[in-house]
Structure formats: structure tokens, C-alpha cells
C-alpha positions as a Python dict, from the first residue, in 0.01 Angstrom:
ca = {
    (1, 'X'): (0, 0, 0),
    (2, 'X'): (167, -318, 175),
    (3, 'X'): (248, -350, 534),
    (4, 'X'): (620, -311, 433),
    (5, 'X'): (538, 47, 277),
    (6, 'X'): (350, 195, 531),
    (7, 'X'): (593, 61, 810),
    (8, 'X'): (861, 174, 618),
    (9, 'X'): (666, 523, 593),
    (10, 'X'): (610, 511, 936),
    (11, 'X'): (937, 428, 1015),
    (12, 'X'): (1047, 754, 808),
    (13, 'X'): (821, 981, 986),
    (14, 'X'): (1007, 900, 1295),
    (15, 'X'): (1356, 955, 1237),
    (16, 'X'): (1366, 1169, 980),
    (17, 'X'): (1188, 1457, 1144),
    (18, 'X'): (1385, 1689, 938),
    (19, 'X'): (1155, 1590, 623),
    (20, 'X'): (878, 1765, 829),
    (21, 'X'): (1000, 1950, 1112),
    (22, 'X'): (970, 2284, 984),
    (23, 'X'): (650, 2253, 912),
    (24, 'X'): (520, 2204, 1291),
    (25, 'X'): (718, 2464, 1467),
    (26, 'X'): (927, 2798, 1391),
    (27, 'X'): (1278, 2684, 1481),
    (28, 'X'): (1342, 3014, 1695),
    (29, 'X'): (1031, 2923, 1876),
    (30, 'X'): (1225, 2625, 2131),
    (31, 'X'): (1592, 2604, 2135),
    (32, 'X'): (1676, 2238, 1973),
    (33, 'X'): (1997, 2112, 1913),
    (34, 'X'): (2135, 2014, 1585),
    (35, 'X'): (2142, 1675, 1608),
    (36, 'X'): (1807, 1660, 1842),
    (37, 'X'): (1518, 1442, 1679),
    (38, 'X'): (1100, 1493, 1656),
    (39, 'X'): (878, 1265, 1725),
    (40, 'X'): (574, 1440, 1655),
    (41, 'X'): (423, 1533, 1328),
    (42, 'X'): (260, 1843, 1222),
    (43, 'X'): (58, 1885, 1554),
    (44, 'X'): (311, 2101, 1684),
    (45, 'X'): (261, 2303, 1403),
    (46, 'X'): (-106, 2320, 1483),
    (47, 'X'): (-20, 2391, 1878),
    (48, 'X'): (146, 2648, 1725),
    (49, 'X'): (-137, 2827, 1557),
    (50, 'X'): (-357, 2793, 1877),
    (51, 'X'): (-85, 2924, 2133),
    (52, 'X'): (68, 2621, 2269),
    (53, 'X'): (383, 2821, 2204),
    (54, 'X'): (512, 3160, 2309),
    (55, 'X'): (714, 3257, 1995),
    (56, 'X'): (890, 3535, 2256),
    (57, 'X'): (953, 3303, 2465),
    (58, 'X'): (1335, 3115, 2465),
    (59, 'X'): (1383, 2773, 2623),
    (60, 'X'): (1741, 2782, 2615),
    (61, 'X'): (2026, 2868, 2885),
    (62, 'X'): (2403, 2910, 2914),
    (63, 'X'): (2582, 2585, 3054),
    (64, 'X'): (2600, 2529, 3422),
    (65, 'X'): (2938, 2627, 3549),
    (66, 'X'): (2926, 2397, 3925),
    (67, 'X'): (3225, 2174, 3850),
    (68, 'X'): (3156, 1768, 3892),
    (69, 'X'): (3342, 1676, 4197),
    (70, 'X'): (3365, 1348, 4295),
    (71, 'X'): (3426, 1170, 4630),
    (72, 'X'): (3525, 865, 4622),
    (73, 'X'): (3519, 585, 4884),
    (74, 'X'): (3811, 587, 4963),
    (75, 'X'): (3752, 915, 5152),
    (76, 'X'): (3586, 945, 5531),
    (77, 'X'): (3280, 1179, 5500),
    (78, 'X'): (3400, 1508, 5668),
    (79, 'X'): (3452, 1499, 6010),
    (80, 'X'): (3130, 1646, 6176),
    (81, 'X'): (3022, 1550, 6514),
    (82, 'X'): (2666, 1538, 6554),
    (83, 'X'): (2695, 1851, 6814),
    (84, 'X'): (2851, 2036, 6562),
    (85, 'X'): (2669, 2368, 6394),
    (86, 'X'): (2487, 2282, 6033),
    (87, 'X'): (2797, 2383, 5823),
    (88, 'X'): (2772, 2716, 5692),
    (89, 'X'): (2628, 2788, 5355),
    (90, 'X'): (2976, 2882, 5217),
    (91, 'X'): (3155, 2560, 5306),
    (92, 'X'): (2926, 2390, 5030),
    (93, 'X'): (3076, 2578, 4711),
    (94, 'X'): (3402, 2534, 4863),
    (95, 'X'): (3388, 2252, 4888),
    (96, 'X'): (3273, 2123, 4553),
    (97, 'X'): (3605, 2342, 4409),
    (98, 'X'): (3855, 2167, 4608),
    (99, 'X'): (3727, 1827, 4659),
    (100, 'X'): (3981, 1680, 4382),
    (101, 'X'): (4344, 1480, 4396),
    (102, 'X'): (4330, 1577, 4805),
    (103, 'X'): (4019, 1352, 4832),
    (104, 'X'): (4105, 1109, 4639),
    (105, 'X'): (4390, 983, 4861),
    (106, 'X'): (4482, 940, 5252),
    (107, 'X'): (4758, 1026, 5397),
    (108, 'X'): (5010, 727, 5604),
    (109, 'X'): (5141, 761, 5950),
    (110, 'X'): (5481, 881, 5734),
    (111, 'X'): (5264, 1192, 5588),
    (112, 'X'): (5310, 1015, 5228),
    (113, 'X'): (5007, 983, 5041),
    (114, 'X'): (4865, 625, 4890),
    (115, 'X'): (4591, 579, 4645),
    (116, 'X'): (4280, 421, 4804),
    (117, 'X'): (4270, 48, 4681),
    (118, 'X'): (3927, 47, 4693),
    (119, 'X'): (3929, 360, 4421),
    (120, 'X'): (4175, 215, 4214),
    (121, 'X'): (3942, -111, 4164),
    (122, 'X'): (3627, -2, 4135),
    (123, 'X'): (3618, 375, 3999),
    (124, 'X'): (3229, 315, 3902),
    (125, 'X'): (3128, 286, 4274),
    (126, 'X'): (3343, 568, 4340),
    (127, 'X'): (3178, 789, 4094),
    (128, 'X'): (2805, 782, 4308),
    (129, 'X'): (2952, 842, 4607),
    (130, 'X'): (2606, 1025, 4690),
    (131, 'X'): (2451, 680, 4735),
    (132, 'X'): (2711, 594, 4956),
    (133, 'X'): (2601, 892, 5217),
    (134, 'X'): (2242, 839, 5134),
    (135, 'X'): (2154, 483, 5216),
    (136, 'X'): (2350, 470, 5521),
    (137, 'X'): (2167, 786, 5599),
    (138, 'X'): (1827, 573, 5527),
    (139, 'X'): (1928, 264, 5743),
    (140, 'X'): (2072, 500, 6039),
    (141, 'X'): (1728, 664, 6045),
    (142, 'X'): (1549, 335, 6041),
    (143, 'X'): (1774, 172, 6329),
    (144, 'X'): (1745, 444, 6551),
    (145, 'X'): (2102, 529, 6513),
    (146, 'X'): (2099, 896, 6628),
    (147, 'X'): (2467, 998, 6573),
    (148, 'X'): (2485, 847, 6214),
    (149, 'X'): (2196, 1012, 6128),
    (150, 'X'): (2319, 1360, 6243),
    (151, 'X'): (2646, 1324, 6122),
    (152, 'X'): (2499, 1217, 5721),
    (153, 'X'): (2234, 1478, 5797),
    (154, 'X'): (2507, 1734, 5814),
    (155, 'X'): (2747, 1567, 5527),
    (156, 'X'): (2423, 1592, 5279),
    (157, 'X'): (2326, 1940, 5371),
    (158, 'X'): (2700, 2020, 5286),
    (159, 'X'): (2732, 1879, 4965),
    (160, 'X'): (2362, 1851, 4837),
    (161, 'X'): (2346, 2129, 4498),
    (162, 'X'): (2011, 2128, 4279),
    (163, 'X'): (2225, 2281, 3996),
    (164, 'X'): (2560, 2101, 4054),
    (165, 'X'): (2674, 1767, 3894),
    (166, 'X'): (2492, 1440, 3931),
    (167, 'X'): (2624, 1377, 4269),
    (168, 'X'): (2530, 1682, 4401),
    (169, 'X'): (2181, 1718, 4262),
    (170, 'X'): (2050, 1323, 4428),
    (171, 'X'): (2245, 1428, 4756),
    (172, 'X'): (1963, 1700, 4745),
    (173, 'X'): (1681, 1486, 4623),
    (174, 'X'): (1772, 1250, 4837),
    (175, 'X'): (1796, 1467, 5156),
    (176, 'X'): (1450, 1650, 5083),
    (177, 'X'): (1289, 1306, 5120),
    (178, 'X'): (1544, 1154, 5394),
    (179, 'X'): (1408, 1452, 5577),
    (180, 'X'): (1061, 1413, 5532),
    (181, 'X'): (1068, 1070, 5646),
    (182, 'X'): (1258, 1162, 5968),
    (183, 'X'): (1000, 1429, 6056),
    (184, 'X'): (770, 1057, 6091),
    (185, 'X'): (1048, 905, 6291),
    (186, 'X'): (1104, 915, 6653),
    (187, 'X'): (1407, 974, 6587),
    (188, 'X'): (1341, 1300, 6430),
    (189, 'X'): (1345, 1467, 6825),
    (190, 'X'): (1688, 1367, 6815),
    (191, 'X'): (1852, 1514, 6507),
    (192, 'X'): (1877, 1859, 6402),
    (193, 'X'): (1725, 1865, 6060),
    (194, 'X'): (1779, 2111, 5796),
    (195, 'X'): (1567, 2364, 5724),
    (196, 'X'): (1267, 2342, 5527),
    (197, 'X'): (1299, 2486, 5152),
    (198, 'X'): (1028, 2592, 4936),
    (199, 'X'): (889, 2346, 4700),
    (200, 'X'): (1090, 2276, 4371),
    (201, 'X'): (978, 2294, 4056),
    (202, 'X'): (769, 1991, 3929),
    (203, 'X'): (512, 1944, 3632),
    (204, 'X'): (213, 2069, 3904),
    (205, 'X'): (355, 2370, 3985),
    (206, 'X'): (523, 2459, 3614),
    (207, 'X'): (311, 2738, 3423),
    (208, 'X'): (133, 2566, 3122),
    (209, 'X'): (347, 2681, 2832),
    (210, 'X'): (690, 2567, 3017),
    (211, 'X'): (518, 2214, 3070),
    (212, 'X'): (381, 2198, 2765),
    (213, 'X'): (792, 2320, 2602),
    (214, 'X'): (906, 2058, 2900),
    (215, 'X'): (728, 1739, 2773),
    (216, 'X'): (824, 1818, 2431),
    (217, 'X'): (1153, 1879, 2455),
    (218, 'X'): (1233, 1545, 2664),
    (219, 'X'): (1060, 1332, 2410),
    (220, 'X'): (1290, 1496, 2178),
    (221, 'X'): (1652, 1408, 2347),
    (222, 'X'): (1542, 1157, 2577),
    (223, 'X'): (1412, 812, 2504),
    (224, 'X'): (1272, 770, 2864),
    (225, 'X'): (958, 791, 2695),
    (226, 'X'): (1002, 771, 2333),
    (227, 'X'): (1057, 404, 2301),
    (228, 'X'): (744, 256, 2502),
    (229, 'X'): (524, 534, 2280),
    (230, 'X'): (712, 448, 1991),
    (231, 'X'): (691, 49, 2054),
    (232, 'X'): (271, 101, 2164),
    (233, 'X'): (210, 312, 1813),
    (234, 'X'): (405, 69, 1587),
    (235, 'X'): (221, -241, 1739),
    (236, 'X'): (-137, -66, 1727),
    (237, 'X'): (-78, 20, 1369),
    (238, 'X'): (43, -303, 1243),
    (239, 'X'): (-220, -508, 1417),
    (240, 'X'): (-448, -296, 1280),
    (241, 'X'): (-288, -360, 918),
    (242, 'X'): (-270, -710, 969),
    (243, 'X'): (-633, -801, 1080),
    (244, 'X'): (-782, -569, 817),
    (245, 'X'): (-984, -409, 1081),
    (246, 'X'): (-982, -42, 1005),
    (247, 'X'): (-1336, -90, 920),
    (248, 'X'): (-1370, -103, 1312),
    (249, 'X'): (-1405, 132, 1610),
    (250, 'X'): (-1054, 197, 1730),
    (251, 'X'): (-1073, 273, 2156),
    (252, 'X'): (-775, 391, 2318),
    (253, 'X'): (-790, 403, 2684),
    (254, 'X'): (-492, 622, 2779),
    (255, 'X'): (-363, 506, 3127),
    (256, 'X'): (-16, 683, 3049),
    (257, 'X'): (229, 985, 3127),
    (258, 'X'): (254, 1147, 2785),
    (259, 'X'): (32, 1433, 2860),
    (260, 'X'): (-124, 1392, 2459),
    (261, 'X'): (233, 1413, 2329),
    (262, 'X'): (255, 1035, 2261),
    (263, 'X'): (-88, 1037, 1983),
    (264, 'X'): (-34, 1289, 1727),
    (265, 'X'): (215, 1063, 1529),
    (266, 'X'): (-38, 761, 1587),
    (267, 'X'): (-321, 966, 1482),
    (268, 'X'): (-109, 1056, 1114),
    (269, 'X'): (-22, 698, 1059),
    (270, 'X'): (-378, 611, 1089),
    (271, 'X'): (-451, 838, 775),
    (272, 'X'): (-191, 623, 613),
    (273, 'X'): (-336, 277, 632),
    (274, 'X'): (-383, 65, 303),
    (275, 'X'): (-789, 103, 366),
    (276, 'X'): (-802, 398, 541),
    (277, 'X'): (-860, 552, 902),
    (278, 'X'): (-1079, 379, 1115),
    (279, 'X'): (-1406, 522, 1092),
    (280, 'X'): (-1390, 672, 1453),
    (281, 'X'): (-1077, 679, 1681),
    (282, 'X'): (-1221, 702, 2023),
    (283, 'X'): (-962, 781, 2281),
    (284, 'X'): (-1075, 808, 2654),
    (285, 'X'): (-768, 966, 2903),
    (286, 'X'): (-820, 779, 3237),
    (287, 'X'): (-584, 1045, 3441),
    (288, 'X'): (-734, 1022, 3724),
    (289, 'X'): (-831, 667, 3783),
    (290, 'X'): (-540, 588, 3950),
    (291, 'X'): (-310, 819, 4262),
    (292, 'X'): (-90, 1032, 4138),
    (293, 'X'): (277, 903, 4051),
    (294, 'X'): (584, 1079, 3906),
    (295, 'X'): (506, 1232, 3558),
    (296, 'X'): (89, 1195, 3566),
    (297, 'X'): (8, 1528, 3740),
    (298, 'X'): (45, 1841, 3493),
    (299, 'X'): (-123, 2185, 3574),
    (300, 'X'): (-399, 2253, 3660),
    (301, 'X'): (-467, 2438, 3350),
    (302, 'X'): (-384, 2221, 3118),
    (303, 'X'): (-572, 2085, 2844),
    (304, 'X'): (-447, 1888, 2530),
    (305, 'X'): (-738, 1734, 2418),
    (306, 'X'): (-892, 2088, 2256),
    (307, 'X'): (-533, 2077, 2077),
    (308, 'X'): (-561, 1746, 1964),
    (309, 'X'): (-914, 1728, 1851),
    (310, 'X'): (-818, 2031, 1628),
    (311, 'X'): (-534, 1863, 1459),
    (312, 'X'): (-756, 1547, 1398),
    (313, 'X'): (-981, 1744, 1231),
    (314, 'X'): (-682, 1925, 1033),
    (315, 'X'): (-550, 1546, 907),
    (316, 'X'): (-941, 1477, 854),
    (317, 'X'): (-956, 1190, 1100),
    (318, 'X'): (-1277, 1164, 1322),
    (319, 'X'): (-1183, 1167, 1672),
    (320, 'X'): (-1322, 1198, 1991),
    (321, 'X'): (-1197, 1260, 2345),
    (322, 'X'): (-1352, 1166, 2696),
    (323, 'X'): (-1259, 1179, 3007),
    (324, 'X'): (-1342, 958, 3290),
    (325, 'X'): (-1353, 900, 3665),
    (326, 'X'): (-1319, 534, 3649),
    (327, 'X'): (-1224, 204, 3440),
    (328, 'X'): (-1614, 101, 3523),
    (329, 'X'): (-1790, -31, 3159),
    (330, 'X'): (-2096, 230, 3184),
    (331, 'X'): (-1875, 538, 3250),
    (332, 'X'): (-1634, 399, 2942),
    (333, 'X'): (-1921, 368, 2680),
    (334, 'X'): (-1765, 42, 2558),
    (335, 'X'): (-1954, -31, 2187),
    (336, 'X'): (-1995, -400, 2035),
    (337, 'X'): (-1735, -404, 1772),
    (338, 'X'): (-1543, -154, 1861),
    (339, 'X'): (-1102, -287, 1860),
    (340, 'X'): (-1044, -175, 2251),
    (341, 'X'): (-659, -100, 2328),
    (342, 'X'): (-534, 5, 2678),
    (343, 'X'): (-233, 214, 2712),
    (344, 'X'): (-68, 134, 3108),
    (345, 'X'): (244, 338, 3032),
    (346, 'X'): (418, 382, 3344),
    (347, 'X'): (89, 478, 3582),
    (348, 'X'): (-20, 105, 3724),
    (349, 'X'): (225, 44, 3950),
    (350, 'X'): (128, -150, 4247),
    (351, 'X'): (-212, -76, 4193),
    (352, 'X'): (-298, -451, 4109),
    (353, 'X'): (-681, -342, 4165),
    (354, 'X'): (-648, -145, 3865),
    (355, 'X'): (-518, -446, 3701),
    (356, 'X'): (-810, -675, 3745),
    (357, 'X'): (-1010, -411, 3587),
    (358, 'X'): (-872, -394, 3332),
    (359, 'X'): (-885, -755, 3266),
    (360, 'X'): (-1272, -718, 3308),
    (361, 'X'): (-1305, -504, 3018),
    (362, 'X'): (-1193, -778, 2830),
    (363, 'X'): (-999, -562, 2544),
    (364, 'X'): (-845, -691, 2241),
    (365, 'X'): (-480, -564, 2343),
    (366, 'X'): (-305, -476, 2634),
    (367, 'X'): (6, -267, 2629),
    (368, 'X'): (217, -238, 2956),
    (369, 'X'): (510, 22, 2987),
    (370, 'X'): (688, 27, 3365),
    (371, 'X'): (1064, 59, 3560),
    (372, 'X'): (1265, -217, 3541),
    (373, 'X'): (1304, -245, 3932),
    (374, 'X'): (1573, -500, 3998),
    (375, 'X'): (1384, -844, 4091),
    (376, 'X'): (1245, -817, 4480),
    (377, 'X'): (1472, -545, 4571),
    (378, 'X'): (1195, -304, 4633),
    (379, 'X'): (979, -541, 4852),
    (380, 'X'): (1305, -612, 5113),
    (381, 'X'): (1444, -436, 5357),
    (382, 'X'): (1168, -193, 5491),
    (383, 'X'): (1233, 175, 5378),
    (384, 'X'): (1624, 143, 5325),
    (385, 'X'): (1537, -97, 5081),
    (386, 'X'): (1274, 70, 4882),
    (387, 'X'): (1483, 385, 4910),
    (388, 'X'): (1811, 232, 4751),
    (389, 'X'): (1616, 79, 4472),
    (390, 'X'): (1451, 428, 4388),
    (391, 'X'): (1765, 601, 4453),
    (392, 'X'): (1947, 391, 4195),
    (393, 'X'): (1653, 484, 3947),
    (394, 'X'): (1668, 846, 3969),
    (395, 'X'): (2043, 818, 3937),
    (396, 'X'): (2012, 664, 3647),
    (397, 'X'): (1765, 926, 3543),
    (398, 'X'): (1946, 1231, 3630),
    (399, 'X'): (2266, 1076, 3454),
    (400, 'X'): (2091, 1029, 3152),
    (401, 'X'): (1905, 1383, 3156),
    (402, 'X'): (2205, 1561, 3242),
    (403, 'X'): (2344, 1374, 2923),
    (404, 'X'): (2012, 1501, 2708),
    (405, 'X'): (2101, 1818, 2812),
    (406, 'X'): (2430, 1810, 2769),
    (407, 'X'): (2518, 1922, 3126),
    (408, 'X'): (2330, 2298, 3049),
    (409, 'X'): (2075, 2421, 3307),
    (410, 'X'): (1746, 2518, 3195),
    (411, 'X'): (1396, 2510, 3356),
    (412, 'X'): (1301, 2238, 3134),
    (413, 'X'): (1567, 2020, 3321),
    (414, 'X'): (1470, 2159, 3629),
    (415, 'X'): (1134, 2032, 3607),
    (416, 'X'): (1231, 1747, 3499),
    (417, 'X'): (1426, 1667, 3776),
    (418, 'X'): (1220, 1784, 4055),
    (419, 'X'): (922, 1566, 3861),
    (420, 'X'): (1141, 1274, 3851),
    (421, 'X'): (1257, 1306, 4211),
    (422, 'X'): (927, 1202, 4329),
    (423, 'X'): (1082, 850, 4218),
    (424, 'X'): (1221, 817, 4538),
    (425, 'X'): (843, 821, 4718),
    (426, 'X'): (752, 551, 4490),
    (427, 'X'): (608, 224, 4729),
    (428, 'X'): (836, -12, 4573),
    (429, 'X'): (932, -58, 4213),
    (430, 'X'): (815, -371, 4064),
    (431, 'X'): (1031, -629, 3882),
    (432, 'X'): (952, -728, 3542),
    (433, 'X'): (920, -1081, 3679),
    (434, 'X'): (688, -981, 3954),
    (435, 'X'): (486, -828, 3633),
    (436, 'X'): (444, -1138, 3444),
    (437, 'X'): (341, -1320, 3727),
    (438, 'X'): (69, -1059, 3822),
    (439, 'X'): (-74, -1066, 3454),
    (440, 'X'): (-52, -1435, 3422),
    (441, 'X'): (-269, -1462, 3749),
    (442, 'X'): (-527, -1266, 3604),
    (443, 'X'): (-574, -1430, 3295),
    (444, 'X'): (-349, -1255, 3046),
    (445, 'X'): (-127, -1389, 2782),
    (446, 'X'): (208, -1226, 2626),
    (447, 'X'): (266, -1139, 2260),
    (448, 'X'): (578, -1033, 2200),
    (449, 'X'): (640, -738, 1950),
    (450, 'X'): (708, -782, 1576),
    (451, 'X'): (1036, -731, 1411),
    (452, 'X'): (910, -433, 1270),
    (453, 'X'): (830, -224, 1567),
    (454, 'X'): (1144, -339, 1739),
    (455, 'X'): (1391, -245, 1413),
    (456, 'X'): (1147, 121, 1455),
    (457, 'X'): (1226, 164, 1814),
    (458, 'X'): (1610, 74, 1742),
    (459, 'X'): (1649, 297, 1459),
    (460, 'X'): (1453, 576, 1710),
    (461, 'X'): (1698, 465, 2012),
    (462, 'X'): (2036, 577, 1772),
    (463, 'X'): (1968, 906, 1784),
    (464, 'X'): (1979, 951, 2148),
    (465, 'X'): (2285, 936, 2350),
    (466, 'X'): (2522, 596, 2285),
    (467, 'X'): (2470, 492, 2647),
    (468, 'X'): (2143, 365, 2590),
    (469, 'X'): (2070, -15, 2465),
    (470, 'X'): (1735, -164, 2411),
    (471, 'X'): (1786, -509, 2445),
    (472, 'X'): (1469, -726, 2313),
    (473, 'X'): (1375, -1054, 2496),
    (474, 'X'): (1241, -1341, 2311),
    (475, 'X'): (1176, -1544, 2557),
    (476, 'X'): (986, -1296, 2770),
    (477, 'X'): (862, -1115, 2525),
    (478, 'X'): (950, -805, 2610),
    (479, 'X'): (1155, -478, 2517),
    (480, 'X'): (1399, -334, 2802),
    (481, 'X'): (1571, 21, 2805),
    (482, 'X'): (1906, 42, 2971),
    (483, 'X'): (2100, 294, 3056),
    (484, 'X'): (2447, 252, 3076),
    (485, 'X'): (2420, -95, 3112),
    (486, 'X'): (2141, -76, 3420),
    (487, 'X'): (1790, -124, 3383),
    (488, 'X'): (1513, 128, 3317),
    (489, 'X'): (1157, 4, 3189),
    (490, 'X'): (1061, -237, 3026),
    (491, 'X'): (767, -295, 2788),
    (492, 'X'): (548, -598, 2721),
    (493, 'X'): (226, -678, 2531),
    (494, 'X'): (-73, -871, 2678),
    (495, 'X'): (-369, -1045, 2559),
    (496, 'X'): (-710, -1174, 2735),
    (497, 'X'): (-709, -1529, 2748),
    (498, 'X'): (-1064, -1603, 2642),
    (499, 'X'): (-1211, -1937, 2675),
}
């Protein structure tokens, strides 16, 4: 078998899932929609027969009925002095049902009403009109400016929803951490801040089968993930093709988010290779080398790699699983020989120190999956500016979710969204620029991807909603996902430079 067959086999296995779908999972066993796709093969299937799933158990939910309700700039926030009473509970619902044509408009001095200019030209901006309460909200707080901050204090409160539209559901996000950081502010013995809720549902605080249905079920209508996993399989398997070297040790260190969910269709395409698996796949989950960010904590209880070793076995590939402390050469039982891969998929960071140890392992392939922070933004500006950079991610992520979902409530989106919302806590998001100059300084080079795993990844990105483009960068050599013309992550692949 040429390089051409087995990438177009591997191509196959990834979006046609149908071919092999029914074989990994009882179709009344997780609500998927029709036109949903699978990324993995038959280790669901195998999940299956060791109780990954609850076959009782249903994952689906009726639609969420909260109206979107937009409010544009045009429109004042409410008129709330900062002595007034927290708005009653009620006032938020109302709200959201009559905040149509009335605030989309202002009234003249004649009592005629004239469309907002500022609407009319830029209905975009109008559309995330919780960004425009938030980061004022952000920069009030930092300033010291006690009556802004009580008056968007109170706006938020009003309008924030975690089941209502986009809008409604960053307003609360957005106020949880607003409100968090005030409580470190002097100026927090100045405003009356809302009271404190009980914690929302994340991937730490999930029970282990809805995580495990969670993480599955995004891979499968989101390609938030997808496309890094599906651009770091493609490139393992075709250097290994090309260099002939499945006669060699493949090590994986796993410094990534997927929770095991990214390696099962890796570990079937390995089976597939013109001279056959490796002899041993070693792959060695570094979890908890790094502090926790968004998506890297699951449950306490959970544990893929008994799973996965079990469906190795079932595809007759030797594997084996460790799992370490630290990126230190002793505690990694590094082998002569052996073709050493790291997997950074969205975990590094700022955490340059993990960086320059992973340039002392020396390994044969580096694969780097992050957010696309627009260039600087996160490093100016103090908090505001970190915060509206964040912000503008996990809008971007709760539009596109909301779009997976296709605007239906379910506690897989919920935990979703309360994982994701610990975007807004991250330090800063780093520019793919600021990347390249990091791993340049340490003595990495790029390789860009081949034409093959980018043309995979494409094909992959059509089945998801048309508002994402991949766009890949020649000169950079780099992949980027965008939603709706904004970015997201990007991906890149790096190689020792060795003397």
C-alpha cells in the first residue's frame, strides 16, 4: 500500500463515519444529529462494552425557548443610579421579551422616533452589545470609577441569562468573573455586588459518564478540537510513512485537552501502515505538568487510559500508557531509537518554562495547537485588556457552540460553556507571532504541513457549520481556524534545530 492509499483510507475513516459508526456505539445510546460526523473509530464501540456509556441514559433536550434579544448601541443602558435597589429578579425575563423595535430606536424632542445611525452602519457591533457593557464594566473597575461600576454592575445582573441567547449567556460569564475581580479591588467596598451563585457546571465538577458523553459529542459537531487532532494524526502518520520508520519506537507525549478522545483514530491508522504498526506505541499523558487551564481538568474519577489500552489490544497494537509528574528525561523513560513526538495542544500557554523543556528532550517532532489571540492585545492594557481579548474568544466560542447545538440546551452545552468560560481567567492569550518568536528563540524550526493533511482537515472542516474557514499559511507555516471570519487557534509544526 502507497502513501496515496492509506491517506486516502485515512482520509475515509474520517468523514465517512457512517461506513463504521454503527459499529462503535448503539445509536439510541447519545442523541446525534443526522448530519453530525465521528471522528473516532471503533473505540467507542469498545467504551461501550466496558461502561463508558449508560445505554438508559439520553443526552438530548427540547430547544431553549429564551428569545435572542438584542441591544444595540444605539440604546443607553437602562437608567439605574448606582443607589438604586439590584433590579428585581423579574425585570430580567421581561426584559429579554420586550427589548425589540422599542430599543432599537430613540425618540426626538418631537416624540418621533429615528433609527440610530450608528445601528444602521454597523449591525455586527450592534449584535454583541454584551461586550459593550462588559469592558466598560472592566475599565470602570480598574480606574476606580465607582458609579460606572455600580451602574454596569446592575445593567449585567439584569440582563445576564446562563440559558438565554449569546448575549445573555457572556453578560453572565462575564459578570461571574467581573465580580470576582472586584472582590480584589478597593473598589469592591464601594459597589454593591451581586450575590454569590453556586458554582456552574464545568468538566471538574461533571459526573464521569456526562464528561465522558460531553467530550464526545463536541468533537462530533464542533471543530474546536477536531482540526488540530485531525492535522497532529495526519502529520504523525505520514511522517511515519515517509521515513519508513515503523520499525521504530513511536513516543507520544500527550501535553493536550482531548481527554484520550483525540488517539483512538491514530492508534487504527497505525494498523494500516504499508509495513505495519510500530512495534510499540508508547504514549505518556503529561496532565499534570503544567497548571490547570480551560479544558485540561476532567473528574476526578476519570480514567481513559484502562479504555484505551483495551481497544489497542482489540486492534492488536502494543501499547502502553504512563503517566508522569514532570517533562524531566528519567521520569519519561526516553529509549535510544525510539521516534519521540510531543503533542502541546492548547495546554502551554505562557508557560515558556515548559517550552525550554521541551526543547531539551530534543524530540524528532513538535506539534503546537493554541488561540489565535490577536497580535499583543493580551499583553496591553492591564486587566481591561486581557479581559476584552478573552471576552472576544469566548464569544466566539459560545457563538459557534450555540451553532453546534443548534440553539438546544442540554448539559453537554452547559458544560461546555461553563468549561470554556474559564477563558476569560486566562493571563493573556498569545499571538501566533509572539509563538514563532518564542520557538525560534529556543532553537526550533517550522515545517509546515503537507497537502495531504491539510486537504484531510478541509474535507473534516465541511461538515461542521459553514461559518468556519481554515485558512492555511504558507509562509508561516501554519493552519488557522476562524470563526466567522475571526480568529480561533492556530496550529504549527516544529523541529529541533540540531547542529
Amino acid at each position: 500500500m502507497n502513501f496515496e492509499e492509506l491517506e486516502y483510507n485515512y482520509t475515509t475513516a474520517i468523514n465517512n463515519p457512517q461506513n463504521h459508526f454503527s459499529e462503535w456505539i448503539e445509536q439510541d445510546s447519545i442523541s446525534i444529529e443526522q448530519d453530525s460526523i465521528s471522528i473516532l473509530p471503533s473505540f467507542v464501540d469498545e467504551i461501550t462494552n466496558y461502561d463508558w456509556w449508560d445505554h438508559d441514559e439520553t443526552f438530548d433536550h427540547p430547544p431553549a425557548t429564551i428569545p435572542a434579544t438584542p441591544l444595540p448601541t444605539s440604546i443607553k443602558t437602562p437608567t439605574l443610579s448606582p443607589s438604586s435597589p439590584s433590579p428585581h429578579p423579574g425585570l430580567s425575563k421581561k426584559r429579554k421579551q420586550n427589548t425589540n423595535s422599542s430599543d432599537t430606536s430613540r425618540k426626538t424632542s418631537s416624540g418621533k422616533k429615528t433609527t440610530s445611525k450608528s445601528a444602521a452602519e454597523n449591525p455586527a457591533k450592534d449584535a454583541r452589545w454584551a461586550e459593550q457593557l462588559l469592558n466598560p464594566c472592566a475599565m470602570a473597575i480598574e480606574t476606580g470609577n465607582v458609579s460606572r461600576a455600580q451602574h454596569l454592575v446592575y445593567v449585567l445582573q439584569e440582563l445576564a441569562s446562563i440559558s438565554g441567547d449569546i448575549n445573555h449567556r457572556l453578560s453572565y460569564h462575564g459578570l461571574r468573573i467581573l465580580t470576582r475581580h472586584l472582590y480584589s479591588n478597593s473598589v469592591a467596598t464601594m459597589v454593591k455586588l451581586p450575590p454569590c451563585e453556586s458554582p456552574i457546571q464545568c468538566y471538574a465538577t461533571a459526573e464521569v459518564k456526562l464528561f465522558r458523553s460531553t467530550v464526545i459529542k463536541f468533537h462530533e459537531i464542533s471543530p474546536w478540537f477536531a482540526i488540530p487532532n485531525s492535522l497532529t494524526n495526519s502529520t504523525i502518520i505520514k511522517i511515519l510513512t515517509r521515513e519508513n520508520s515503523s520499525s521504530r519506537v513511536l513516543h507520544i507525549i500527550d501535553l493536550g485537552v482531548s481527554h484520550g478522545v483525540q488517539w483512538p483514530t491514530l492508534l487504527e491508522a497505525l494498523t494500516h501502515l504499508p509495513k505495519g504498526a510500530p512495534p510499540l506505541v508508547r504514549l505518556t499523558i503529561a496532565n499534570n505538568v503544567l497548571p490547570p487551564v480551560p479544558f485540561s481538568v476532567p473528574p476526578p474519577s476519570y480514567n481513559f487510559p484502562s479504555h484505551l489500552l483495551r481497544y489497542a489490544k482489540s486492534i492488536n497494537l502494543n501499547l502502553q500508557i504512563n503517566q508522569v509528574e514532570s517533562l524531566m528525561p528519567q521520569d519519561l523513560t526516553l529509549t535510544p531509537g525510539e521516534k519521540l513526538v510531543i503533542c502541546a495542544q492548547f495546554r502551554i500557554g505562557n508557560y515558556k518554562d515548559t517550552l525550554c523543556s521541551v526543547r531539551e528532550l530534543n524530540p524528532d517532532l513538535v506539534i503546537v495547537s493554541e488561540l489565535d489571540g490577536s497580535e499583543n492585545s493580551a499583553s496591553s492594557g492591564g486587566f481591561p485588556g486581557r479581559f476584552a481579548v478573552n471576552l472576544g474568544m469566548l464569544w466566539r466560542f459560545l457563538d459557534s457552540t450555540g451553532a453546534a447545538f443548534k440553539g438546544r440546551d442540554c448539559a453537554e452545552r452547559k458544560t461546555m460553556e461553563g468549561e470554556a468560560s474559564q477563558i476569560l481567567d486566562v493571563p493573556g492569550i498569545v499571538g501566533r507571532e509572539r509563538w514563532r518568536e518564542m520557538m525560534f528563540g529556543l532553537g526550533f524550526r517550522e515545517d509546515g504541513f503537507s497537502d495531504e493533511s491539510i486537504e484531510t482537515a478541509k474535507a473534516l472542516l465541511r461538515k461542521y457549520d459553514g461559518n468556519w474557514e481554515m485558512k492555511a499559511e504558507r509562509a508561516v507555516a501554519a493552519v488557522r481556524l476562524r470563526w466567522k471570519g475571526q480568529p480561533v487557534s492556530f496550529c504549527s509544526l516544529w523541529k529541533p534545530i540540531r547542529v
